[in-house]
N, C-alpha and C positions, 0 to 999 in steps of 0.2 A: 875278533873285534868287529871285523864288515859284517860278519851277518847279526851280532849284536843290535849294532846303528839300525841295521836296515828294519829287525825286528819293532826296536823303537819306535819306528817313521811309521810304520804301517801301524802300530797302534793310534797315534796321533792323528793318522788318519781314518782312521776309523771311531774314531771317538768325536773327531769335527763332523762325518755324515751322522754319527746319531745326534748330536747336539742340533744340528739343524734340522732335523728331521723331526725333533722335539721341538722346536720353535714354530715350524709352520703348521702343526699340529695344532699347536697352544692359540696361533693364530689364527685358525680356522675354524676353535671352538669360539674363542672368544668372536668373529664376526657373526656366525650363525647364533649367539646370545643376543645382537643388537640386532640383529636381521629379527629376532620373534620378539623382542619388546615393541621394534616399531611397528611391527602388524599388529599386536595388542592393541598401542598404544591410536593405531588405525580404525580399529572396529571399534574403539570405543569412540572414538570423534567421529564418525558415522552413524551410531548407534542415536547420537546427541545430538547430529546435524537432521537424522530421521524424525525424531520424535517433535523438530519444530518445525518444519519444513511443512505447507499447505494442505501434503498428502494426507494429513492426517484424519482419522473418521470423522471427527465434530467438523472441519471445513470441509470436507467431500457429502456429508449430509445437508449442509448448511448449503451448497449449490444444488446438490439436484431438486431442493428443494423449492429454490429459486427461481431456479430457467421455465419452469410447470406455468408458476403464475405471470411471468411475465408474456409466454406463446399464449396463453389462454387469454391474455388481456387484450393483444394485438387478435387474435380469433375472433372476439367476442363484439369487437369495435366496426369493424370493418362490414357486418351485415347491417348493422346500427345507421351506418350513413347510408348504404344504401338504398335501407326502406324508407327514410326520411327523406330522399329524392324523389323516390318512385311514386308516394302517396304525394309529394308534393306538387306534381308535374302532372296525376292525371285528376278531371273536374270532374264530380261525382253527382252533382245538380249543375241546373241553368245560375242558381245562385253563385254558385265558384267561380263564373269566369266573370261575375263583375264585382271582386273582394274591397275594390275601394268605395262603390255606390250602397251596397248589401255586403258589409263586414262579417253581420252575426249568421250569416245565412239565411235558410227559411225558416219561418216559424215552426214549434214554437221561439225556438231562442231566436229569432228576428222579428220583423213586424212585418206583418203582411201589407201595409201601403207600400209605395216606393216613390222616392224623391225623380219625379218622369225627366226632369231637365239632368238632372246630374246623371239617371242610368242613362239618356243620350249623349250626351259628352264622353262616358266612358267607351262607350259603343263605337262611337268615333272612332276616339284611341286604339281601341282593337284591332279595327278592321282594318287601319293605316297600318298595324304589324302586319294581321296577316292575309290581307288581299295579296290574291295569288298573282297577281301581277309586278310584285315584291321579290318575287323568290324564283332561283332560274329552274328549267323545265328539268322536268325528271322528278326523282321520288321528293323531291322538297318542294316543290309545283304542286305534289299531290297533298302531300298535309297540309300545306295550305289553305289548298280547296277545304277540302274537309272541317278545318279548323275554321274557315270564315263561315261557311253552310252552316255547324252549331252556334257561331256567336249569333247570327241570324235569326235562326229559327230559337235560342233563349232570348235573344232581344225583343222579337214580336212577340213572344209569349208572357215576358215579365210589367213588359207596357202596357200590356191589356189586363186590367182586373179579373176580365172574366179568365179571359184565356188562364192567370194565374191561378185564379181559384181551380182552374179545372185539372192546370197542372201538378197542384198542390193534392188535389183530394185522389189522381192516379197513383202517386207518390204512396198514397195510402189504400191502392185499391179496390180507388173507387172512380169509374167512367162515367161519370156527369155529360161529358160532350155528347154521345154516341147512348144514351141511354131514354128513348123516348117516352120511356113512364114517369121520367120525372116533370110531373107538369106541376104548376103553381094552382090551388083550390082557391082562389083568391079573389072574390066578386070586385071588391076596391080597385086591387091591384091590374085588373082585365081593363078597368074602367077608366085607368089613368090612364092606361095606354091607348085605348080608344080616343080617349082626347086630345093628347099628343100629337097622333096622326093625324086628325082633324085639323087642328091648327097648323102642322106644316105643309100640308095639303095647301089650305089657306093661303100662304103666307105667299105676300108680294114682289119683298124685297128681306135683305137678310138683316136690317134692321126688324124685322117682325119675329126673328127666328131666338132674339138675346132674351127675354123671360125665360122660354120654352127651353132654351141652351140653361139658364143659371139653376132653373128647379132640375132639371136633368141632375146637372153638375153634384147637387147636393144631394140627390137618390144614392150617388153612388158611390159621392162619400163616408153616404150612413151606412151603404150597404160594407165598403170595403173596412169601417167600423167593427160591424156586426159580424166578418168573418175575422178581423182581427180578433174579438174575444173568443170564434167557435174554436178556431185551430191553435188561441194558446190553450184553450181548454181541452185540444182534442177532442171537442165535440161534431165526429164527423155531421152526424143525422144534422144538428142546425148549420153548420160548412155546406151541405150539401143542400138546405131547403135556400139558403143565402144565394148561391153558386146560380140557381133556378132564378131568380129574383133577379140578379144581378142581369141574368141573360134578354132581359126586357130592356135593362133602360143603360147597356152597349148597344144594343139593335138602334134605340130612339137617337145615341149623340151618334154612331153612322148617318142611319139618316139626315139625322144635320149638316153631317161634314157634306153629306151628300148632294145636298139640296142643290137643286134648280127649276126657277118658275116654271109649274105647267108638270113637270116632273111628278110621276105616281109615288104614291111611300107602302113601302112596303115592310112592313116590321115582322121579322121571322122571332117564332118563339118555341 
């Protein structure tokens, strides 16, 4: 009867380890079934999050396509200001440095008279920037220098018709000043100036010099006329027989600034 029982008992128990031993089995399959649906269920919500997600070719083409023209725009700008400084800061004629008197420059595109009371005003203005007496010592002493020595030497030159005609026609190659074959053939023109002489010679007081001053005055309006049309026309050869002409009657109104009684005249030509 006892070992009966006992046989019993030891069945039962053995029948409870296989019974459990099939349950955590059963439980193990079924977690590793929901463990590979949610990594399925994983790649495919990846898959789905890839395909809209920035990375994709159309918006990685659509920038590098981008960023090119934008550095090539900033490239491209930045030489752009700085020749537009460079050309605008250095004077290329005596004309440039007086832009508000002689706007259009020299001729042709300006005119070759010049308004003498407005180029000295501006001249003024100038020299009050850059007299070196303005600026402390050392290298901005020196540009100074430099810079008033050119308004100078373009201010004497542009005041003077001849002087300008002479600066005008180098511009183009041609040494008027410095060129002794250029004489005037001109029987008339020798003869006015013979007379000229004479009467300032003459002359007592400088009420006797206002004729002689006004026909003066009017030679050389007609003459700065007549090289107005040579160098809009770019006709140096008449620029350059004007330029000759002109050097006769600046000789005669010096003379007059010159005058004093008793005083020789001397008219160079």
């Amino acid at each position: 009867m006892r070992s009966s029982a006992a046989a019993v008992l030891r069945g039962a128990s053995c029948c409870r380890t296989r019974c459990s031993s099939s349950s955590s089995t059963t439980a193990l399959a079924a977690r590793l079934t929901v463990c590979s649906r949610h990594r399925s269920t994983s790649s495919v919500t990846l898959n789905r999050r890839a395909a809209s997600t920035p990375s994709s070719p159309s918006f990685q083409r659509s920038v590098s396509q981008s960023l090119p023209r934008r550095r090539h725009a900033a490239d491209t700008s930045e030489p752009a200001a700085s020749t537009t400084t460079t050309s605008s800061t250095v004077p290329e004629t005596h004309y440039d440095l007086f832009p508000s008197t002689l706007p259009d420059g020299p001729p042709p595109k300006g005119h070759f008279p010049v308004d003498a009371r407005a180029l000295r005003r501006e001249f003024l203005r100038l020299q009050a920037r850059a007299h070196p007496d303005m600026h402390p010592a050392g290298a901005a002493k020196t540009r100074a220098e430099a810079l008033s020595a050119r308004i100078n030497e373009a201010y004497k030159t542009l005041a003077n018709p001849l002087l300008r005609a002479q600066y005008l026609l180098s511009l183009r190659g041609v040494d008027v000043a410095n060129d002794e074959r250029l004489k005037v053939d001109e029987p008339d023109l020798l003869m006015v100036v013979l007379e000229a002489r004479e009467e300032i010679e003459e002359a007592d007081t400088e009420a006797d010099l206002e004729s002689i001053r006004e026909e003066n005055e009017e030679r050389i309006a007609k003459g700065e006329e007549a090289l107005e049309r040579a160098f809009r026309e770019d006709d140096v050869e008449a620029a350059k027989r004007e330029a000759v002409r002109m050097r006769y009657w600046v000789n005669i109104r010096e003379s007059l600034d010159n005058w004093e009684p008793g005083k020789p005249i001397v008219l160079e030509h």
